[in-house]
C-alpha positions in Angstrom: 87.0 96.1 88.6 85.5 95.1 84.8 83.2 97.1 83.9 80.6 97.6 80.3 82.1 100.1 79.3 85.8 100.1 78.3 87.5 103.3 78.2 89.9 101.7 75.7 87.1 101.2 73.4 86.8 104.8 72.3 89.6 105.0 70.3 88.3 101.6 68.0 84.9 103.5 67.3 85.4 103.8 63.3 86.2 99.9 63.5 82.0 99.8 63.5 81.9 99.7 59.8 83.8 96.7 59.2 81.2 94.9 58.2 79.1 97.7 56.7 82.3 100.5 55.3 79.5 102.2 53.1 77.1 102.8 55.6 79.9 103.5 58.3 81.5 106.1 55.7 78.7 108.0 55.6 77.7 108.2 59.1 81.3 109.5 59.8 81.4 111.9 56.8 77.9 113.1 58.3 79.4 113.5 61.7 82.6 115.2 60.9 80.6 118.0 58.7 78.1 118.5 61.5 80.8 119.2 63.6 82.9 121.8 61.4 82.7 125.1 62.1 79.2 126.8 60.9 77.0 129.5 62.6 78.2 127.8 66.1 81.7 127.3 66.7 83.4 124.1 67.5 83.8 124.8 70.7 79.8 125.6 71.2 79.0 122.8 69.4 81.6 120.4 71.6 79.5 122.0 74.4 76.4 120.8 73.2 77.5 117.7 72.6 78.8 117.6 76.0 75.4 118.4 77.5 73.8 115.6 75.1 76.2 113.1 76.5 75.2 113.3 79.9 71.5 113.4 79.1 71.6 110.0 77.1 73.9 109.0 79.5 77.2 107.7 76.9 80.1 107.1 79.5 82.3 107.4 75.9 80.6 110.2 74.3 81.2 112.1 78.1 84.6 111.2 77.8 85.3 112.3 74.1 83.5 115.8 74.3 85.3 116.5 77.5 88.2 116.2 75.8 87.2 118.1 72.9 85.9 120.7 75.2 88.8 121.4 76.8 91.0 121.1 73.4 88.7 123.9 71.7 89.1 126.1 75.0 86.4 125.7 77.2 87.1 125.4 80.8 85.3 123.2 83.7 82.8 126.0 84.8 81.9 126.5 81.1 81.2 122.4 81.2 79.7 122.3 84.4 77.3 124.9 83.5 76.8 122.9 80.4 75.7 120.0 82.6 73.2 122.0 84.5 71.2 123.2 81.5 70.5 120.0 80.3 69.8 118.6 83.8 67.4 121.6 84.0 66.0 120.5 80.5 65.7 116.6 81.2 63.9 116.9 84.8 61.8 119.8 83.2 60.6 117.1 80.5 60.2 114.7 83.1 58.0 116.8 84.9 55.9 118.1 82.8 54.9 114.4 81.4 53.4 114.5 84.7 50.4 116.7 82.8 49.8 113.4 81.2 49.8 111.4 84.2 47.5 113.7 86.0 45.3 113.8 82.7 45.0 109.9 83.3 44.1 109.7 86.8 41.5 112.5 86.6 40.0 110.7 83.6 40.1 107.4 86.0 39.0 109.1 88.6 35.8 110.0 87.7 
C-alpha cells in the first residue's frame, strides 16, 4: 500500500539543502551540536526527542530516535514510558485550554 510517508526517505534528509547548502549547513551543524553530549546525555536527549516525535506526530523523526534510542542503550520500557509523559503532557495542554473555552461560553452566556 503507498503511503505519504516513505520510510526510504529518511536516509535522503540532508539532500534538503540542495538548493539552499548555506542555510541547510547550518541547520545541521545546529542540530548535530544540540545533540552532543552536554548536561543531558545522548541517550536522555534521544529520549526526549523520542517523546517530541510522537507529540508532533513525525512518522520519520519516530523512526530515527527509536533507533537512536535503542543504539545509545535505552530499552522499550524506558521508550514506552517516554511515550506516556508526553501523552500525559499533550492531553494535559489540551485540557486545560478548556479554561479558555469555558471563559468564552460564561462570557456568552450571560
Amino acid at each position: 500500500m503507498e503511503t505519504y510517508y516513505k520510510p526510504e526517505d529518511l536516509p535522503k534528509f540532508e539532500e534538503i539543502g540542495k538548493e539552499a547548502p548555506d542555510l541547510a549547513a547550518k541547520f545541521f551543524d545546529y542540530y548535530g551540536a544540540v545533540f552532543e553530549e552536554g548536561e543531558l546525555t545522548e541517550r536522555e536527549k534521544a529520549l526526549i526527542a523520542l517523546s517530541v516525535a510522537h507529540a508532533i506526530q513525525c512518522p520519520y523523526c519516530i523512526d530515527a530516535y527509536t533507533q537512536a534510542c535503542l543504539e545509545k542503550g535505552s530499552n522499550l520500557t524506558e521508550m514506552t514510558e517516554a511515550v506516556h509523559v508526553v501523552t500525559a503532557i499533550r492531553g494535559g495542554a489540551s485540557l486545560v485550554h478548556g479554561i479558555q473555552m469555558r471563559n468564552v461560553a460564561e462570557k456568552l452566556s450571560l
